[in-house]
C-alpha positions in Angstrom: 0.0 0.0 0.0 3.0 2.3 0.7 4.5 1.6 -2.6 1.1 2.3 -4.7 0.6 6.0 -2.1 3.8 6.8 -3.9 3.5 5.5 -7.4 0.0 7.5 -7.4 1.4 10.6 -5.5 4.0 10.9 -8.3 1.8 10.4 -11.0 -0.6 12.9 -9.8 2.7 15.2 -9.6 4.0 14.9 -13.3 0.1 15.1 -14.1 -0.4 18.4 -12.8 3.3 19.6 -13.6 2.4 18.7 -17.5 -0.7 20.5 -16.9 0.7 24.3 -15.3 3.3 23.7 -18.3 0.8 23.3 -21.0 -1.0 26.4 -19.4 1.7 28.8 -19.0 3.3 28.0 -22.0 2.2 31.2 -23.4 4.5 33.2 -21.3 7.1 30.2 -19.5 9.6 31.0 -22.6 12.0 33.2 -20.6 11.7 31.6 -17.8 12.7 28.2 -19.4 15.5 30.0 -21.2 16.7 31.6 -18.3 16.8 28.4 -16.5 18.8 26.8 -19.5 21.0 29.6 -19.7 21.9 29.3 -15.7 22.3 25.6 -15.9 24.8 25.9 -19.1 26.9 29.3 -17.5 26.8 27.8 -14.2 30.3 25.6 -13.8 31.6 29.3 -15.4 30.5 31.3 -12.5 31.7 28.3 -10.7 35.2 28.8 -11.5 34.9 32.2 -11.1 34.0 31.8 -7.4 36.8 29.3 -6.5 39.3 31.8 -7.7 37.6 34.4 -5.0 35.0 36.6 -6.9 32.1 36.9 -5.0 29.2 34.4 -6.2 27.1 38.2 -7.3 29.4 39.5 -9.1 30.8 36.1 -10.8 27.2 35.8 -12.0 26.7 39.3 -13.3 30.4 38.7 -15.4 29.2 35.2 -16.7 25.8 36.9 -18.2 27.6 40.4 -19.2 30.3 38.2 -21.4 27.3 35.9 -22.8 25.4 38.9 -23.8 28.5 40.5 -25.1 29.2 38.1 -27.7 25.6 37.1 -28.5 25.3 40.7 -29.6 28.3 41.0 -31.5 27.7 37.9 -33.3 24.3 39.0 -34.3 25.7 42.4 -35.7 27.8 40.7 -37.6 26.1 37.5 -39.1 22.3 38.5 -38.7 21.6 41.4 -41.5 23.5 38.5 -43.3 21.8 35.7 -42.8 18.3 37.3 -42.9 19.2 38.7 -46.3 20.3 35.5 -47.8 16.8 33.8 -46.5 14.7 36.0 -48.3 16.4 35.5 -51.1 16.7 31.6 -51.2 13.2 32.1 -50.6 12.5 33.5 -53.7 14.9 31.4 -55.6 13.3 28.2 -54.2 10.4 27.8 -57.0 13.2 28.7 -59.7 15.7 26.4 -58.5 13.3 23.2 -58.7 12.1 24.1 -61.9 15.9 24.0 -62.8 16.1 20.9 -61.1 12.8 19.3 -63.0 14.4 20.8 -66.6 17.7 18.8 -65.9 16.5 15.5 -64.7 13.8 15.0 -67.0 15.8 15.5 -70.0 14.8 13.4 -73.1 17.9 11.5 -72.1 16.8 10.5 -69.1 13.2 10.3 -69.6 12.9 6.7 -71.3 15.0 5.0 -68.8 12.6 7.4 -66.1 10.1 6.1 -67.4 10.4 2.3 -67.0 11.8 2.7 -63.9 9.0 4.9 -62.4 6.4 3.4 -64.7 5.3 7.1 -65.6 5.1 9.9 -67.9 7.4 12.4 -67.9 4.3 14.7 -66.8 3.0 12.5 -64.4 6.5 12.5 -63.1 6.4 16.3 -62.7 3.1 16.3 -61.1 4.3 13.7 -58.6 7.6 16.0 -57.7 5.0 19.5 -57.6 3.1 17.3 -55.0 6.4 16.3 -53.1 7.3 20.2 -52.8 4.1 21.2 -51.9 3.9 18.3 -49.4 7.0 19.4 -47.7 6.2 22.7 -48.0 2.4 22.5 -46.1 4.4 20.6 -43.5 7.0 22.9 -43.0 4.3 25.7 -42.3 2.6 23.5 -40.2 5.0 22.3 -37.7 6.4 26.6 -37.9 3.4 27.4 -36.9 2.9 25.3 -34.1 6.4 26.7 -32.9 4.7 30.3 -33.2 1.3 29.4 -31.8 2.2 29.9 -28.3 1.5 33.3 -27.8 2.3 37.1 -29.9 5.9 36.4 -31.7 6.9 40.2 -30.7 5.8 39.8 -26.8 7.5 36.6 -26.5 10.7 38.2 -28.4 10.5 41.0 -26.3 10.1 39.0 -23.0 12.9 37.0 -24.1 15.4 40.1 -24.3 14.5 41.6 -21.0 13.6 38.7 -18.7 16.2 36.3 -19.8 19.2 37.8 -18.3 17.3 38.6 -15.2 16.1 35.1 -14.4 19.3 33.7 -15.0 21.3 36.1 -13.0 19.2 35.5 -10.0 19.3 31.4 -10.5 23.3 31.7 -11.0 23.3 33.6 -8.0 20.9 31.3 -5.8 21.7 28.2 -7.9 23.3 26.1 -4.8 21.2 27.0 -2.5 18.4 26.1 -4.3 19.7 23.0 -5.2 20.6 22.7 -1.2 17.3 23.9 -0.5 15.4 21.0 -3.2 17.5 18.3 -1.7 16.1 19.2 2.2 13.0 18.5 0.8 13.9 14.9 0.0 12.7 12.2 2.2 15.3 11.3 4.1 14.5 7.3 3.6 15.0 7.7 -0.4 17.4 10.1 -0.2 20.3 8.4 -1.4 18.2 7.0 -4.6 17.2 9.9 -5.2 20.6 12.0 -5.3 21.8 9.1 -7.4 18.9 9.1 -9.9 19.8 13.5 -10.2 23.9 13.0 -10.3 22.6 10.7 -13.4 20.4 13.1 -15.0 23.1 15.4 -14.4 25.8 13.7 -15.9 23.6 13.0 -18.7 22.3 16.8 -19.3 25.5 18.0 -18.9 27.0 15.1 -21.4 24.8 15.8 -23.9 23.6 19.6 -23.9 27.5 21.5 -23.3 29.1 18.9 -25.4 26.1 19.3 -28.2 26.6 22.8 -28.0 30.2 23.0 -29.0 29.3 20.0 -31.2 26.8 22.4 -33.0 29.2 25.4 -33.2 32.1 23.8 -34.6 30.1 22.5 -37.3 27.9 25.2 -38.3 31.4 27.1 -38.5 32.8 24.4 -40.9 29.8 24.1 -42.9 29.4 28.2 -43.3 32.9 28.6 -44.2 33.2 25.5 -46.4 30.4 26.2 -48.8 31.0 30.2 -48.6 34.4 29.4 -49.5 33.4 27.1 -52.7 31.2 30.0 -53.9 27.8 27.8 -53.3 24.8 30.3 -53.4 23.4 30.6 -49.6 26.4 29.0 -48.2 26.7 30.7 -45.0 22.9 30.5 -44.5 22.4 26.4 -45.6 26.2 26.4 -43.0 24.2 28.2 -39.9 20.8 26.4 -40.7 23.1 23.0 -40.5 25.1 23.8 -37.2 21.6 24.4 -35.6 19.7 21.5 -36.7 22.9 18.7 -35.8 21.8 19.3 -32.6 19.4 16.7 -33.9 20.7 13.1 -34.6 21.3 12.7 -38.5 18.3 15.2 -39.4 20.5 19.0 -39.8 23.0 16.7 -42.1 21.0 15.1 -44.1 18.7 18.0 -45.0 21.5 20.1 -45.3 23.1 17.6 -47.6 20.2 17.6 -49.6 19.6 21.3 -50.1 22.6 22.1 -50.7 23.3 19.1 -53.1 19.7 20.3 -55.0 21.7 24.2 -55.0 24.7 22.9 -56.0 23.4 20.7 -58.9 21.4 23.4 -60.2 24.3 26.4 -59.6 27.3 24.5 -61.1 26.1 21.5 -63.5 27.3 20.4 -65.7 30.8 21.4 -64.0 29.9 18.4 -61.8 33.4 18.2 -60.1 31.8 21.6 -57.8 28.5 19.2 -56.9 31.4 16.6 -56.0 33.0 19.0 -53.9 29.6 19.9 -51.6 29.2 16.3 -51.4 32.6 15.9 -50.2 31.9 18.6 -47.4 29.1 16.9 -45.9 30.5 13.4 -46.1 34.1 15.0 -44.2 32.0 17.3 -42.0 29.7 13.6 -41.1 32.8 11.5 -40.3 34.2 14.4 -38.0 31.2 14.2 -36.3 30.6 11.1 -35.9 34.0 10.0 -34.8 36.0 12.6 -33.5 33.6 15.7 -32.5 31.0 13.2 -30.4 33.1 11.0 -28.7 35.1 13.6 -27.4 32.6 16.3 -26.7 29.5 14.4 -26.3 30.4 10.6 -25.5 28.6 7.6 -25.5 27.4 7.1 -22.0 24.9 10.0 -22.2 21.8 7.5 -22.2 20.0 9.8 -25.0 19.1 7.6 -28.1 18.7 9.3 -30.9 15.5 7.9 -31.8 13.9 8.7 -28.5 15.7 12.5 -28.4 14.1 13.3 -32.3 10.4 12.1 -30.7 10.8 14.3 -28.1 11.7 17.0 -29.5 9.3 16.7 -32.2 6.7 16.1 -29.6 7.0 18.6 -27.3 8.1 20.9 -30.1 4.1 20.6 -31.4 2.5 20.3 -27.9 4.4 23.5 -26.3 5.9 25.6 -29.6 9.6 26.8 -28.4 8.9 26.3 -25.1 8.8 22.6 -25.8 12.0 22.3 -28.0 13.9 24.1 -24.7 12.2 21.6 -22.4 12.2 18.6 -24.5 15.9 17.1 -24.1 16.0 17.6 -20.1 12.6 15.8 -20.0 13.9 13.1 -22.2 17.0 12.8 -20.6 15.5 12.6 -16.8 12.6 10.6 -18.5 15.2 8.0 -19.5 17.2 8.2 -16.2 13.9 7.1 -14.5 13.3 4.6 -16.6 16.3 2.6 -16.6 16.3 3.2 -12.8 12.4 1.6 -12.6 13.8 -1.5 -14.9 16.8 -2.0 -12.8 14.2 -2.2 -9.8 12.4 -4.4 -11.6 15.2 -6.6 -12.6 15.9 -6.8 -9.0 12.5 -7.5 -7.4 10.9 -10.7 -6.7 8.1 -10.0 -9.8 11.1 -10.6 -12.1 14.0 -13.0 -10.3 10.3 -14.8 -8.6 12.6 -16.0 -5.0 9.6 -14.8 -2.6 7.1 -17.0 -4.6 9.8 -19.9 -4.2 10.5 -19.0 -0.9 6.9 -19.5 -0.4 6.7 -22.6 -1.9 9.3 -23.9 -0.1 7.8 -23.0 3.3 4.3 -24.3 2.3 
């Protein structure tokens, strides 16, 4: 009966902790960033303190040289980068069209057509429907990003309220954590400071190391295909950085666009479409084996199946909001469960000794 008080009292708490989420999500945005912020600046302001600065104004220095180079990275890149997206945006529909003209030549279009078993028209149609496709689902899952509230309130909340909330959680931030671990009951509270060391080690695992991770390639990418002379390069390099902080999805679409840009920039010089491909295959196997095991490493628990769902999930369900909450909810969401199956694993329901025990008595 004790065991099921507590299985119900914590299902009632996550219940009603989704629930004030989904509620406020409208205006949780800087207070989820600030909190993500404070947990990513905090071993900064750590250091800062064990060399002497007071734990004040370590905080305020942390947040004053984050600002610093936010802004001076967004003088420099952002009238850049907003530029070269409304252009690509125009260029989209004339860059397919190039792409349709050069694979459907009357080359191409016999051996097309037994392979596709269609018409050359009906092939067109069916690559106007896959654009249009991708396109209606690209505004759909946008808008559910922008759906949580006014865009310019939210921006503007996010500029003014960010930096406050995380100087005050960077100032307070152990003895909050002191004060949350009181508050344990004292019979669980080794399992419990075991089960958040884990989700610890795993949020910091993933999240600092992703994040230098996603920097060093977005620089390599930007550089890479500006360098080359590929239209867009430094936007399809940015756009790339951003989205590796998803398994597999940032490099693949960026291999894609870019490979549909360059085929329809250089061909038939296709030694400069060899060259993009060549990028993204290098810029792949540095990720894959030397950026992630040494930034990220492979014990942070976060399968990359289960981290896409959940950010995809709570991505729809909460807009931004959800894409800042949805790796720390995976990753303690994992934590838990691997801590409930080694239970199980342990407990007479699995191993059955008590019913044999029993037997044996009887």
């Amino acid at each position: 009966m004790n065991l099921q008080r507590q299985v119900l009292f914590w299902i009632g708490a996550f219940i009603v902790f989704v629930l004030c989420v989904w509620l406020l999500s409208a205006i949780l945005l800087p207070f989820v960033a600030g909190i993500v912020l404070a947990y990513f600046l905090n071993p900064l302001a750590d250091a800062l303190e064990k060399r002497g600065v007071n734990r004040a104004v370590a905080a305020f220095l942390v947040i004053a040289a984050f600002i610093l180079i936010f802004v001076i990275l967004a003088i420099i890149f952002f009238p850049l980068l907003v530029t070269q997206l409304f252009a690509f945006v125009q260029q989209v529909p004339s860059y397919i069209g190039q792409l349709q003209e050069r694979i459907l030549t009357p080359e191409n279009q016999e051996w097309l057509r037994r392979l596709l078993g269609s018409e050359p028209l009906d092939i067109r149609k069916s690559l106007g429907n896959f654009v249009g496709q991708g396109a209606a689902f690209a505004g759909t899952f946008l808008q559910g990003l922008l759906s949580g509230g006014a865009v310019l309130i939210s921006l503007f909340a996010l500029i003014a309220v960010t930096p406050i909330v995380t100087f005050y959680l960077l100032n307070d931030w152990h003895r909050l954590v002191n004060k949350v671990d009181s508050w344990v009951p004292r019979r669980h509270r080794d399992a419990v400071r075991g089960i958040a060391r884990e989700i610890d080690t795993t949020l910091a695992g993933f999240l600092r190391g992703q994040a230098l991770v996603t920097l060093t390639l977005g620089t390599y990418y930007a550089t890479a295909l500006t360098l080359i002379g590929l239209n867009f390069g430094l936007l399809i390099g940015f756009m790339v950085g951003i989205l590796s902080f998803i398994p597999y999805i940032g490099s693949t679409m960026g291999l894609l666009i870019a490979g549909g840009i360059a085929f329809a920039q250089f061909w038939p010089e296709w030694q400069w479409v060899a060259v993009v491909l060549a990028i993204f295959f290098s810029g792949q196997f540095f990720e894959n084996y030397i950026l992630q095991p040494k930034l990220v490493g492979g014990r942070v628990g976060l399968h990359p199946v289960w981290l896409i769902f959940a950010l995809f999930a709570f991505g729809y369900l909460l807009g931004f909001v959800g894409l800042l909450l949805a790796v720390p909810l995976a990753a303690a969401t994992g934590v838990l469960t691997r801590f409930a199956l080694r239970q199980y694993l342990a407990s007479p329901l699995y191993t059955g000794r008590a019913s044999r025990k029993r037997e044996r008595d009887d």
